[in-house]
C-alpha positions as CSV (number, residue, x, y, z in Angstrom):
1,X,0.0,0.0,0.0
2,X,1.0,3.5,-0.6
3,X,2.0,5.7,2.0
4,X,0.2,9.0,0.9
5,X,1.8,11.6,4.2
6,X,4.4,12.6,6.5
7,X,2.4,11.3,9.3
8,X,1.5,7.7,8.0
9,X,5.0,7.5,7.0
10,X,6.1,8.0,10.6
11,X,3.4,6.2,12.6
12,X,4.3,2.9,10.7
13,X,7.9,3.5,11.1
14,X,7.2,4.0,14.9
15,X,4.5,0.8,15.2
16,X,7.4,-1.7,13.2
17,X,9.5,-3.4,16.0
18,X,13.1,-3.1,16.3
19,X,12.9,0.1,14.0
20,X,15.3,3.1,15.7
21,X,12.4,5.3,15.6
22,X,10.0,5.9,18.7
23,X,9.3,9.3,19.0
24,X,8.1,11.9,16.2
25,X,9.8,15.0,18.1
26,X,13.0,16.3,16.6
27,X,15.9,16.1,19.4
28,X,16.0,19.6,19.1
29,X,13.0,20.0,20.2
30,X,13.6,17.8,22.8
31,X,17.2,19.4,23.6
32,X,15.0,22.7,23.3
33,X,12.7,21.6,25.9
34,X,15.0,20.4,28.7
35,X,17.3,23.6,28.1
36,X,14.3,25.9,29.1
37,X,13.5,25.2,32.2
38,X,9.9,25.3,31.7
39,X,9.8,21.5,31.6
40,X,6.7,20.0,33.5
41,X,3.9,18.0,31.3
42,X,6.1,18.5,28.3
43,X,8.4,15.5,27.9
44,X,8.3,11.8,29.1
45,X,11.6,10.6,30.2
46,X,11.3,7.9,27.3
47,X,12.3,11.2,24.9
48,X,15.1,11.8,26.9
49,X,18.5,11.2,24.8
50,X,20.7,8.6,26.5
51,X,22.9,7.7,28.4
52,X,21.1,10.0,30.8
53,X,20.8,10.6,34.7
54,X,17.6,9.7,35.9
55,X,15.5,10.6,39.1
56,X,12.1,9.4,40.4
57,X,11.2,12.2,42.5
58,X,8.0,10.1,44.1
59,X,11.2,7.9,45.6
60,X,13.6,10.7,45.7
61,X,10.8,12.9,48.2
62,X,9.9,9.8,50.0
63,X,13.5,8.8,51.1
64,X,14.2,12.5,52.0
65,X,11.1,12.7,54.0
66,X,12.1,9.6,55.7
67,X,15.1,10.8,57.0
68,X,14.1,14.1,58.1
69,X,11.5,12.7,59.9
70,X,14.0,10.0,61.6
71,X,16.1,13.3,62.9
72,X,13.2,14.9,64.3
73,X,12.1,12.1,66.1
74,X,15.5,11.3,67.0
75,X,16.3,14.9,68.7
76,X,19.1,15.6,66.0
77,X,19.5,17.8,63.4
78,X,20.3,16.9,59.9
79,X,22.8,18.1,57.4
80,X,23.1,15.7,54.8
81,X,25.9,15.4,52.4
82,X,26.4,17.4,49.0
83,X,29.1,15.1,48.0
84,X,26.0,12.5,46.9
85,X,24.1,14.7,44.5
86,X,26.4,17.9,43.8
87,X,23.3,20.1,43.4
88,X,22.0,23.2,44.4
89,X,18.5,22.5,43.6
90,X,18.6,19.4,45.7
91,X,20.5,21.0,48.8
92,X,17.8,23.9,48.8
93,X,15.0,21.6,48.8
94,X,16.5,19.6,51.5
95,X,17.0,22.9,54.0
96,X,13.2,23.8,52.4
97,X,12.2,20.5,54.2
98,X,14.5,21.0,57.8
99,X,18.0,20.2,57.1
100,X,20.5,22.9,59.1
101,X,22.6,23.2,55.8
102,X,24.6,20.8,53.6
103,X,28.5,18.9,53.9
104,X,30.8,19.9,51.2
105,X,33.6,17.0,50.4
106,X,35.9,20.3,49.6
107,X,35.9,23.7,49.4
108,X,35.1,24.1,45.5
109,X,32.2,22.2,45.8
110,X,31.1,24.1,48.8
111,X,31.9,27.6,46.6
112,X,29.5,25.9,43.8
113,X,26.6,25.7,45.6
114,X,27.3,28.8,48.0
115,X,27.1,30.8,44.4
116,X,23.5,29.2,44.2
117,X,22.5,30.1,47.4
118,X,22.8,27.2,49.8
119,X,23.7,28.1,53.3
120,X,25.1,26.2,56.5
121,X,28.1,24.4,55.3
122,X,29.6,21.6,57.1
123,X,33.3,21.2,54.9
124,X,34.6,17.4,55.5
125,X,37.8,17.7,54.1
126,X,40.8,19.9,55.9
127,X,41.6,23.2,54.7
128,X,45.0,22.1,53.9
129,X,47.5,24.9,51.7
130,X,47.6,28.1,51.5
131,X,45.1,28.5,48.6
132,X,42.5,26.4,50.0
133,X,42.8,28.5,53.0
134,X,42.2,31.9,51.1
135,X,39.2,30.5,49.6
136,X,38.0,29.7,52.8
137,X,38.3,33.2,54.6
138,X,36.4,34.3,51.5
139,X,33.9,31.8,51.8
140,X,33.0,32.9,55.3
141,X,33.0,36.2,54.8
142,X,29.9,35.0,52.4
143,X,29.0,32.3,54.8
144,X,30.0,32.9,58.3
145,X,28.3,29.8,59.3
146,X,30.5,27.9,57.7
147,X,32.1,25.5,59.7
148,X,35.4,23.7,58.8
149,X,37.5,21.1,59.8
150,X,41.2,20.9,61.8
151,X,43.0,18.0,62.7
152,X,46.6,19.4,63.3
153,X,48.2,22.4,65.4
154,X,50.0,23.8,62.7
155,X,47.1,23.1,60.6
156,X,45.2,25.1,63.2
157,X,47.6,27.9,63.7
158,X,47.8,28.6,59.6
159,X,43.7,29.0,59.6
160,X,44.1,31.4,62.5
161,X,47.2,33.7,61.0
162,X,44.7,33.9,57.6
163,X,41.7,34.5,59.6
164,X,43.4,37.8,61.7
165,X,44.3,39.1,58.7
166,X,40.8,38.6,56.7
167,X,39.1,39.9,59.8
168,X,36.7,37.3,59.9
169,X,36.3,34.5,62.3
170,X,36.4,30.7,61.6
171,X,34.5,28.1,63.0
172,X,36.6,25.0,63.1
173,X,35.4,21.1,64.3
174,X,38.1,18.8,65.4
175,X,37.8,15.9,62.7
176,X,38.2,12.6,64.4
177,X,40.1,9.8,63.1
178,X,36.8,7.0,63.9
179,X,37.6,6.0,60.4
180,X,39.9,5.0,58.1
181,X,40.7,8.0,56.4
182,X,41.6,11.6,58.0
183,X,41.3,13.2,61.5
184,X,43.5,13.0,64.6
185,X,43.3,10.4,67.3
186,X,40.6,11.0,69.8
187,X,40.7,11.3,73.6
188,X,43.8,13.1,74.2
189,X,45.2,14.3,71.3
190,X,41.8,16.0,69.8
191,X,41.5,17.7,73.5
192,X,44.9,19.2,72.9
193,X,43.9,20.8,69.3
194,X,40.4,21.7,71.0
195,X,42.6,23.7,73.4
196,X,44.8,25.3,71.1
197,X,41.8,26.0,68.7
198,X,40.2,27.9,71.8
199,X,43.2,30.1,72.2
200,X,43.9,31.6,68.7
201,X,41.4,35.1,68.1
202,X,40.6,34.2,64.7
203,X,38.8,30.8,65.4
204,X,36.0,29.6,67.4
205,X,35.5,26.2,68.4
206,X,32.2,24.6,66.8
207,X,32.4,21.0,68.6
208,X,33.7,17.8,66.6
209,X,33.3,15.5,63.3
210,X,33.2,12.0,63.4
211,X,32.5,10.3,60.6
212,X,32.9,6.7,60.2
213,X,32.9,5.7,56.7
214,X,33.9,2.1,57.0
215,X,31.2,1.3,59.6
216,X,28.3,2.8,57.3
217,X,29.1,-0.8,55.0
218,X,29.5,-3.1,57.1
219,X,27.4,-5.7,55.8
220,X,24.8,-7.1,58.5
221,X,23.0,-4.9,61.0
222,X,24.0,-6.4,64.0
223,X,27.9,-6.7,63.0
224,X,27.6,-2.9,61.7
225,X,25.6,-1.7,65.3
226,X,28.4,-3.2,66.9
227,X,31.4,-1.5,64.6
228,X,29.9,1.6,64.5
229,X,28.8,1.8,68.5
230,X,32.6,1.2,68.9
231,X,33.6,4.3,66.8
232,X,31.6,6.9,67.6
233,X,31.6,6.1,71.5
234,X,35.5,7.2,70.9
235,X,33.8,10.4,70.1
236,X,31.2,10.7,72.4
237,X,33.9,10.0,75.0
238,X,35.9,13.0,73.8
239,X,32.9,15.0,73.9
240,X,32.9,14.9,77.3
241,X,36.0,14.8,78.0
242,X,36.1,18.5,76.6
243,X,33.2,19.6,78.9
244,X,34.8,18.1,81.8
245,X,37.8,20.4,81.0
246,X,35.3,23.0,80.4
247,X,35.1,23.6,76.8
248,X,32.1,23.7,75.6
249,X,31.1,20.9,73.2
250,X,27.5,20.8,72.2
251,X,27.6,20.1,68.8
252,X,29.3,16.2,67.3
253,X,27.8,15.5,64.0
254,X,28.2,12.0,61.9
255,X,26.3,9.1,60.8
256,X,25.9,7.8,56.9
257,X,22.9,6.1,55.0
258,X,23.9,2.8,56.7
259,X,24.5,3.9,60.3
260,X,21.9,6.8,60.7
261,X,19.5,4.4,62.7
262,X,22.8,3.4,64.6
263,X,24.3,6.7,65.6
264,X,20.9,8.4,66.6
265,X,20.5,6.5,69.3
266,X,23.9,6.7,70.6
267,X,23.7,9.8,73.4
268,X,26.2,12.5,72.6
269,X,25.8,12.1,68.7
270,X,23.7,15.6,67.9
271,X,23.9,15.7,64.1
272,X,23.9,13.2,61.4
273,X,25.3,13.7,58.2
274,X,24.0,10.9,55.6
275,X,24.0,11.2,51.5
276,X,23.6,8.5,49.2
277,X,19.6,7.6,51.1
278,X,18.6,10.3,48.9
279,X,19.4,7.9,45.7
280,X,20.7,4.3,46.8
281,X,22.8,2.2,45.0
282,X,23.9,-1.6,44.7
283,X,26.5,-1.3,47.4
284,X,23.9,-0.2,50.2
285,X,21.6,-2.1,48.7
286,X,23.6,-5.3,49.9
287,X,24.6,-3.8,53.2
288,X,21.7,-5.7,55.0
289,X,18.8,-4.1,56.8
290,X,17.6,-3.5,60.5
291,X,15.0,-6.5,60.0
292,X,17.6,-9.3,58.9
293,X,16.9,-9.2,55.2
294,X,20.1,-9.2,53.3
295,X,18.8,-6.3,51.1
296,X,18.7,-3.1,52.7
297,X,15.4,-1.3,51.8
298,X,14.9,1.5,54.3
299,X,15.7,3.7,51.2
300,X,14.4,3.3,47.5
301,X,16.4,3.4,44.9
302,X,15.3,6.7,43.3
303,X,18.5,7.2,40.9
304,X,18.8,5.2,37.8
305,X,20.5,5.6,34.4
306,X,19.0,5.0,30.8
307,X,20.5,3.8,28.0
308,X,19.9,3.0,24.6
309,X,20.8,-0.1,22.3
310,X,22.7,1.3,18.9
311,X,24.4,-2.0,18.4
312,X,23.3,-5.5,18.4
313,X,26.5,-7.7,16.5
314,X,24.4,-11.5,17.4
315,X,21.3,-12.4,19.0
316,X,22.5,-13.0,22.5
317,X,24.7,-9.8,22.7
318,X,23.4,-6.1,22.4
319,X,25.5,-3.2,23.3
320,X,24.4,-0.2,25.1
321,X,25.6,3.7,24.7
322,X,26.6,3.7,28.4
323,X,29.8,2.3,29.9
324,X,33.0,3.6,31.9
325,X,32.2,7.7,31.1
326,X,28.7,6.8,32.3
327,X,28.9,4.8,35.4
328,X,31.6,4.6,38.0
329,X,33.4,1.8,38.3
330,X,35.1,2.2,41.9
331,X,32.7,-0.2,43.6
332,X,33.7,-3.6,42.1
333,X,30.0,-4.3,40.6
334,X,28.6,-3.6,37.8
335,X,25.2,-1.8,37.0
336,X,22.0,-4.3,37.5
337,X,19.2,-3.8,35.1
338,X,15.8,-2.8,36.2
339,X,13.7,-2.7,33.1
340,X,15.4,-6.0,31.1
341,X,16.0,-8.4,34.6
342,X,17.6,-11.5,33.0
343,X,19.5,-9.0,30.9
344,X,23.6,-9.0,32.6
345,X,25.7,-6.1,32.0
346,X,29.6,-6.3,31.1
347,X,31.9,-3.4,30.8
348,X,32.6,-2.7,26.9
349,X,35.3,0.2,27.2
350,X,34.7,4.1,28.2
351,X,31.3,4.9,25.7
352,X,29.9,1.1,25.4
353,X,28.1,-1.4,27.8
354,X,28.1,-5.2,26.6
355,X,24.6,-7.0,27.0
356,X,23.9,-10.7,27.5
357,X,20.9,-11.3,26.2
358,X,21.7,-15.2,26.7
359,X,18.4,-15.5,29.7
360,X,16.4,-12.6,28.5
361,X,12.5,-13.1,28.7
362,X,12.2,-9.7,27.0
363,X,12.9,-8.9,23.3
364,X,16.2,-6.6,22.7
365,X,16.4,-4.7,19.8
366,X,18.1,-2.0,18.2
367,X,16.8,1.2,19.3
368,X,15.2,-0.3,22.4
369,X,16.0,1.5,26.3
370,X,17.5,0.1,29.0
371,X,17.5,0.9,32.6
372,X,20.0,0.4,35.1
373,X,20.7,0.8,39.1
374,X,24.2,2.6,39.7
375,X,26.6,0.2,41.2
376,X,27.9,3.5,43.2
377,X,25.5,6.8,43.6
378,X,28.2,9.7,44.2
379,X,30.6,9.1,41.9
380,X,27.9,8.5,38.9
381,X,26.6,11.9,39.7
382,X,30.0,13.3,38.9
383,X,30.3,12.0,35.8
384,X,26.3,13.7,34.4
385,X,26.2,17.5,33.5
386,X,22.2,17.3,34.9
387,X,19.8,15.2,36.6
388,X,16.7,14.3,34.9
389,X,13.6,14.1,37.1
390,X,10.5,12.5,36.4
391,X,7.3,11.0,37.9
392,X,5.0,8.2,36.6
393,X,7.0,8.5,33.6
394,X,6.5,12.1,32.8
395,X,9.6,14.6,32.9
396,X,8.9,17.4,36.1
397,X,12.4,19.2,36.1
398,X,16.1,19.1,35.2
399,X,18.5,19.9,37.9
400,X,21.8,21.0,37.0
401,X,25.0,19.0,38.8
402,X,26.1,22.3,40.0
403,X,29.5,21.2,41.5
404,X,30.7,18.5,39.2
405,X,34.3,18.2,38.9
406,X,34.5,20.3,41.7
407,X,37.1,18.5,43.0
408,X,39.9,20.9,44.9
């Protein structure tokens, strides 16, 4: 038969399977479209060109809400971590719903965000060198609130000389070593800093970090209570230990996605800190839950990536247009597939994915999306210019990753 328009023409190209065809609209509409702003009711995330960042704000809200309400109820405050989602549209809807503020991993992605407008800044990593601590006597003369850490004297002394000099004042906490990274010993050693911090004019004394990184995955609940009870009762300790001495210590803020149901009940703890149970991933996913279930589901796993099939070299393998540039690769696994199940996924070098179609119950063809859970939220996120958000299926808002590569 005779096709006799445009739009015959391209509702049987669209209806034929495995045809690389699905939508009529031009991608410059569509880049159009998600450039504006004005995005609501316009797109479905199906239109969306992959590989793409996705975000299903129905899961995304409820696991925020979740948490915030935890922290009420729990008498602490909440000031969860920037380092997960690098946006500024995400840390200002967090402080919309309670949070104090957000953690910055460094001070460039603190100054990203700050130029957007987020307040209350909790930096985790040490103002180390003489330029990061310019940047951050200029960051508290915009954001006096800002709280930094210390976890040496000289360190200490160097924040002070450039905090006289830019007549401003610096809040410091003394980061504690309760994991496996930075931060000094605790007990005596961090009451010696605290007392030197106390000392110098151009510092003030906020109360202490302790963040236990390795505890958060410890995989079973029970084994992870234990390892993380153990940690932060080092800091706790020192807490008082300061007021005994009498400096005054009322703030110690920690706790992560796997130990905030830990660490708020552990007296002394008055702030927790999580990220990633704003998105979830595989590796907390397999972390083990509070109710003995190997999987741990407090959280949803809001944050997914699409992809698309342009290759398809035999009938078992397909490949996709998302691999090393699109997912990070630091956790070991390897991303799971949520909308093709039996499908397995296989690196295939920095642009490609390789599929195994071998025990697919679902037809794979050229042209077709493909979803995937990140092995690793944070990480991913660094690698996307702009989160995609959507509900039942319809595209609500882009959010820009304000402080990717944001890295000093």
């Amino acid at each position: 038969m005779r096709i006799k328009n445009r739009r015959q023409f391209l509702l049987g190209v669209a209806a034929a399977p495995g045809v690389l065809m699905g939508a009529t609209r031009s991608w410059s509409e569509v880049d159009r479209i998600l450039s504006s702003g004005n995005i609501k009711g316009k797109l479905s995330k199906d239109e969306v060109p992959t590989p793409a960042l996705l975000l299903d704000l129905d899961l995304f809200e409820s696991n925020a809400a979740r948490m915030s309400a935890h922290a009420k109820s729990s008498g602490q405050t909440l000031r969860p971590h920037a380092k997960t989602h690098k946006s500024a549209d995400i840390a200002k809807y967090l402080i919309r719903q309670g949070a104090v503020g957000a953690c910055a991993a460094k001070i460039s992605e603190a100054e990203a965000l700050a130029d957007e407008g987020v307040t209350g800044f909790l930096i985790t990593g040490a103002m180390v060198g003489q330029w990061r601590i310019e940047r951050a006597v200029a960051l508290a003369r915009k954001r006096p609130e800002t709280i930094y850490i210390v976890d040496n004297v000289q360190n200490a002394k160097d924040l002070n000389e450039a905090a006289v000099a830019g007549k401003v004042k610096l809040n410091l906490a003394i980061d504690l070593l309760v994991g496996r990274r930075n931060g000094i010993q605790p007990g005596a050693p961090a009451i010696a800093l605290a007392e030197t911090v106390t000392q110098l004019p151009g510092l003030k004394l906020a109360g202490l970090q302790a963040y236990s990184g390795h505890s958060s995955h410890v995989k079973g609940f029970e084994a992870r209570r234990k390892m993380s009870q153990e940690m932060m009762g080092m800091a706790v300790d020192t807490r008082h230990a300061l007021e005994q001495k009498g400096i005054p210590c009322q703030w110690l803020s920690g706790g992560s996605t796997g130990t905030y149901n830990i660490d708020s009940q552990i007296e002394g703890v008055t702030e927790l800190q999580p990220g990633s149970y704003l998105f979830m991933d595989q590796g907390y996913n397999s972390i083990g839950g509070s109710d003995g279930n190997e999987r741990y589901s407090d959280f949803a796993n809001s944050l997914t990536v699409v992809t698309s099939v342009y290759s398809k070299p035999s009938d078992n393998t397909a490949i996709v247009d998302g691999g090393l540039k699109t997912f990070a690769t630091d956790s070991g696994g390897v991303p799971q597939s949520i909308s093709h199940p039996q499908v397995t996924y296989a690196w295939g070098g920095d642009e490609h994915g390789r599929l195994d179609l071998t025990n697919s119950q679902k037809a794979v063809n050229l042209g077709d999306r493909v979803e995937f859970l990140v092995p690793h939220c944070d990480p991913t996120v660094n690698l996307h210019n702009r989160i995609v958000c959507h509900r039942k299926g319809q595209v609500e808002a882009v959010w820009k990753v304000t402080a990717r590569g944001m890295l000093a």
